[in-house]
C-alpha positions as CSV (number, residue, x, y, z in Angstrom):
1,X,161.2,8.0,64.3
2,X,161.7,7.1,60.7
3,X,164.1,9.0,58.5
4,X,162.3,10.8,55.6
5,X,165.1,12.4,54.0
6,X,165.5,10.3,51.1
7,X,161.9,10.9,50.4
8,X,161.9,14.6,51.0
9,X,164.9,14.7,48.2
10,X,162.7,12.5,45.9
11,X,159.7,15.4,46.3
12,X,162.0,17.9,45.2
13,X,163.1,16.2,42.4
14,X,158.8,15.8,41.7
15,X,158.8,19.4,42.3
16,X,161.6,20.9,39.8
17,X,160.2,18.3,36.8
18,X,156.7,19.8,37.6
19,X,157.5,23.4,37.6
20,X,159.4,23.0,34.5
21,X,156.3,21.6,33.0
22,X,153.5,24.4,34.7
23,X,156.3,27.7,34.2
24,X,156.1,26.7,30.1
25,X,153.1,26.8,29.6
26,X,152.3,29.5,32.2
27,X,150.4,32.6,30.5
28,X,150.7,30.2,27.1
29,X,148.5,32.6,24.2
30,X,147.0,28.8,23.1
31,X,146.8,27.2,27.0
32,X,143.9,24.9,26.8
33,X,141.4,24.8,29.7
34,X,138.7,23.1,30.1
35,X,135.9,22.5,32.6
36,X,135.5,19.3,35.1
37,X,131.9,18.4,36.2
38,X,132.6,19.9,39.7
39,X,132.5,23.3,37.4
40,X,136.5,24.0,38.3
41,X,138.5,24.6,35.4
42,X,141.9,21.9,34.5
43,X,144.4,23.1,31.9
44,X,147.1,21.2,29.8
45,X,149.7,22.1,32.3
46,X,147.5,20.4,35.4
47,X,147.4,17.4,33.5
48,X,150.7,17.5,31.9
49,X,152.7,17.9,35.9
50,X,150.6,15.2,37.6
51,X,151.4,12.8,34.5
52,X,155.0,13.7,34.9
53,X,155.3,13.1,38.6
54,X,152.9,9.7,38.5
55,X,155.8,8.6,35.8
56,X,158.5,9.4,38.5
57,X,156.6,7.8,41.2
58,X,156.0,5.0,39.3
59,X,159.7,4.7,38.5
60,X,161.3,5.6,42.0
61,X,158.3,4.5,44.5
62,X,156.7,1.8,42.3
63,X,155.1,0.5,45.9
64,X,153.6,3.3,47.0
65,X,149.9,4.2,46.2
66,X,149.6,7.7,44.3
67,X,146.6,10.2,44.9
68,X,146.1,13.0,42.8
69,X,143.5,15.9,41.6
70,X,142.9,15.0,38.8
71,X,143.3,10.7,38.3
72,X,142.3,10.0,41.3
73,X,143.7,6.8,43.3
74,X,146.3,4.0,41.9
75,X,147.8,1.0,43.7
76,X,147.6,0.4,47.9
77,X,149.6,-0.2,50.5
78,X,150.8,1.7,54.1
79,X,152.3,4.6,51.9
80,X,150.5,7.4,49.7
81,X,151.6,10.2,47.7
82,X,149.0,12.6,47.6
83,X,149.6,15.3,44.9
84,X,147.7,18.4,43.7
85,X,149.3,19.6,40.3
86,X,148.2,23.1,40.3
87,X,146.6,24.7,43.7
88,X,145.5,27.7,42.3
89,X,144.4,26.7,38.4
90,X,141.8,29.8,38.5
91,X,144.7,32.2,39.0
92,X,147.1,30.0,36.7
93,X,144.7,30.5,33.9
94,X,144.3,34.2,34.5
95,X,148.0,34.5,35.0
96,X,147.7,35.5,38.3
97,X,151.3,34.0,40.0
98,X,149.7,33.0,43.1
99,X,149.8,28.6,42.1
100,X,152.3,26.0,43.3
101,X,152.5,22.4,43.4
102,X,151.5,20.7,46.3
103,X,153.4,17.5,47.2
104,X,152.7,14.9,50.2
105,X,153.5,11.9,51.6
106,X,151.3,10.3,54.1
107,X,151.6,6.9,55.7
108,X,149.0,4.8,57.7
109,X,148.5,4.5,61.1
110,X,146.4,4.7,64.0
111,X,144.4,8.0,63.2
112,X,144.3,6.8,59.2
113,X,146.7,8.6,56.7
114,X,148.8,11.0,57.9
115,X,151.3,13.6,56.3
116,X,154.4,13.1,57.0
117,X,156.1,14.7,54.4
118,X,155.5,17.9,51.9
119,X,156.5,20.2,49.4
120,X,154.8,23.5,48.2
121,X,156.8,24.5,44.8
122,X,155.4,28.1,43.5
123,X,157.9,28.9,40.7
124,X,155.8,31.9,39.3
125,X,156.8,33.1,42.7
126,X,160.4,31.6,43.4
127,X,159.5,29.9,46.5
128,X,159.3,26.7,47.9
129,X,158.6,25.3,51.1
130,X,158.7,21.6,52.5
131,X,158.6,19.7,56.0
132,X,159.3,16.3,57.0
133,X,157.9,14.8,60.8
134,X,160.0,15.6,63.2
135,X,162.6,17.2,60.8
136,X,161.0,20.8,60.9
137,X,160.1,23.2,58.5
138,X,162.0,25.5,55.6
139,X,161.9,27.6,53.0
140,X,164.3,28.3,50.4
141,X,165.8,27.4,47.3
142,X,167.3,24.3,47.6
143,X,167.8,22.0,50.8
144,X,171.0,23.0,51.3
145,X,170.1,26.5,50.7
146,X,167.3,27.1,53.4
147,X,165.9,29.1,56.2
148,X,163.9,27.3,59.5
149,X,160.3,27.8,59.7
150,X,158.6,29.0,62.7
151,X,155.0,30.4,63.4
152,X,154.4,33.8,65.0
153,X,153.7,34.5,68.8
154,X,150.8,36.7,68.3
155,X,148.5,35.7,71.2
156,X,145.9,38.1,70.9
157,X,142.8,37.6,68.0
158,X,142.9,42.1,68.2
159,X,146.5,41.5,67.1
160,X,146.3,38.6,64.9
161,X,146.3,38.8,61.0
162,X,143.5,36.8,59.1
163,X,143.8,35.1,55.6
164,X,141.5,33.5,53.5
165,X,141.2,32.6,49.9
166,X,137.7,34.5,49.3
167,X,133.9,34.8,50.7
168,X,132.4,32.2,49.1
169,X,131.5,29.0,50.7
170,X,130.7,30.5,54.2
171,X,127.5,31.4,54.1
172,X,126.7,27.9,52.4
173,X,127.8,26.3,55.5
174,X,125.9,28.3,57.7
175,X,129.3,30.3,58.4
176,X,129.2,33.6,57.1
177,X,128.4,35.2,61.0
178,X,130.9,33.8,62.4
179,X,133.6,35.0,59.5
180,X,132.2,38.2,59.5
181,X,132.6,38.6,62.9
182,X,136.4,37.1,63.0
183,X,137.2,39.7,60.8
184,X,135.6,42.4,62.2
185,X,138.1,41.6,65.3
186,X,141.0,40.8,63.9
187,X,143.9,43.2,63.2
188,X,143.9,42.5,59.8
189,X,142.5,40.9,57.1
190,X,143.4,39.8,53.8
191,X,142.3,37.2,50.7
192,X,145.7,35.6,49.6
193,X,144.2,32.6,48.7
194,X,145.0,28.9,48.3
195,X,148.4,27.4,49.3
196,X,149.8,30.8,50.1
197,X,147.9,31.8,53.6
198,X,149.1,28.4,55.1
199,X,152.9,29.2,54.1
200,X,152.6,32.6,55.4
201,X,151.7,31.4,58.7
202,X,154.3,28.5,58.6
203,X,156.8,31.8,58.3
204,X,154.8,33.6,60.8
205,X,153.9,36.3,58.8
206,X,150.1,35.6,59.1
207,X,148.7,34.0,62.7
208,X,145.6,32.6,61.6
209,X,144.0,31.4,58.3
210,X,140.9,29.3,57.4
211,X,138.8,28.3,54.8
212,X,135.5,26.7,54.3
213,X,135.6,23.6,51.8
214,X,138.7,21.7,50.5
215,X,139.8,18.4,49.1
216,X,142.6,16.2,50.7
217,X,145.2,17.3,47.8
218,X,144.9,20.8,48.8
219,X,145.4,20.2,52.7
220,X,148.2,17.1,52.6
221,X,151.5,19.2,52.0
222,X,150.1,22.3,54.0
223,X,149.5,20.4,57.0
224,X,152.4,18.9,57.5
225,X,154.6,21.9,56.9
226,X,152.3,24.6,59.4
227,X,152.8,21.8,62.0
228,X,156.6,21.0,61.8
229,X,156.7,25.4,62.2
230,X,155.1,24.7,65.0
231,X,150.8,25.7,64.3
232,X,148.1,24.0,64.2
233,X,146.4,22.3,61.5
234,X,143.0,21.0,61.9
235,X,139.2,20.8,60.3
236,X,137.1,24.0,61.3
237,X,135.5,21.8,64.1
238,X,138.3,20.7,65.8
239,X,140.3,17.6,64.1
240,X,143.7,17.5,63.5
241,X,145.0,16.5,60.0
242,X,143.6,17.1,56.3
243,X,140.7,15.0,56.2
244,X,138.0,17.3,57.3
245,X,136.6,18.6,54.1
246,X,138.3,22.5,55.2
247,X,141.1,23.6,57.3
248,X,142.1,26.0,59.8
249,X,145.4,26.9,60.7
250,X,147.0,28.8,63.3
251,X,150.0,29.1,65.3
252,X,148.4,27.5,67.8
253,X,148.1,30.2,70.5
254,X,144.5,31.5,68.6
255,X,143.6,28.1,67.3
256,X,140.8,27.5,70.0
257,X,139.5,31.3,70.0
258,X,139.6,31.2,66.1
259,X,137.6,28.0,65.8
260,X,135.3,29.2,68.0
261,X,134.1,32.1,65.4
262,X,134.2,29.6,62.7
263,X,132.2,26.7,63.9
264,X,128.8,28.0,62.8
């Protein structure tokens, strides 16, 4: 299996330049935002932190192809960085501390591209959590400073506690029932939102989480991470990986039973 060390060093060097860059200008009096076509809003800082890591990619990892929110898709080859600047911009711009920075690795093979590396920096919050294949997952301060990851044993949907980012989007999809319902039975619910729900069931403190539409940027570095703590990470009907267009994630035990509210 390769050795992604080296890598997973580099990403947390991507991740300390970009949370110096998001933490300064974090609730900034004069922040500008503005609004994309998609009707999503992008500040400065978004902007600012993907430009900064595309300039160390470009310097460290000038062969590897580089994805990200908001300049989409330079160069080619078996190896892409996928990178989401700010997951969580809405909360960002309201000051809300819930945002990180969401950096993957993926690399081509049989199923496509595949994460096989990522880090989740949320310095409004002082964490950070990261995963390399077949290395495991951690959270913690630094990589020498870190505790294992590992997903919760709740095997019961009665028992299990539900996150998602909010209600919208369900009922578009034809949905909404099925959510509805899935909360209804779980233990407990609540609307963390974003990056956060995926960590929380990487550390076992949530069983299940889902939502309804996302982009490959949001779902690269999440992936990787719930599934080296030993979940589940797939679309809501069923396929593993981040390419589904949304995500549901589990520690693996409720995946099937969850899905099965969620299909529509």
């Amino acid at each position: 299996m390769p050795d992604y060390h080296d890598d997973l060093r580099f990403a947390h060097v991507l991740a300390d330049a970009a949370d110096a860059t998001t933490m300064e200008r974090f609730k900034a009096l004069d922040l500008k935002v503005e609004t994309k076509p998609d009707m999503t809003p992008v500040t400065e800082a978004d902007k600012a932190a993907e430009e900064l890591i595309r300039s160390h990619l470009h310097r460290g990892r000038p062969r590897d192809a580089v994805l990200g929110e908001e300049y989409g898709l330079q160069g080619t080859g078996p190896r892409r960085w996928v990178i989401d600047p700010i997951d969580g911009t809405k909360n960002y711009v309201r000051g809300v501390p819930v945002w990180a920075t969401l950096i993957a690795l993926m690399e081509a093979g049989e199923n496509g591209f595949q994460p096989v590396m990522g880090v989740v920096s949320a310095p409004a919050l002082g964490r950070r959590w990261w995963a390399a294949k077949g290395g495991g997952a951690y959270t913690g301060r630094s990589l020498t400073s870190a505790t294992r990851l590992r997903v919760s044993k709740v095997d019961e949907i009665a028992s299990a506690s539900f996150a998602y980012s909010s209600l919208s989007g369900w009922e578009e999809q034809g949905r909404l029932d099925g959510f509805l319902d899935l909360t209804r039975d779980c233990w407990r619910t609540r609307g963390y939102g974003d990056f956060w729900p995926y960590m929380m069931v990487a550390e076992g403190a949530v069983d299940i989480c889902a939502e309804p539409e996302l982009s490959l940027w949001d779902m690269a570095a999440t992936t990787i991470i719930v599934q080296e703590a030993g979940g589940v990470f797939t679309s809501l009907d069923g396929v593993t990986g981040p390419h589904g267009g949304n995500a549901a994630a589990s520690n693996g035990l409720l995946h099937s039973e969850m899905l099965g509210y969620l299909r529509g």
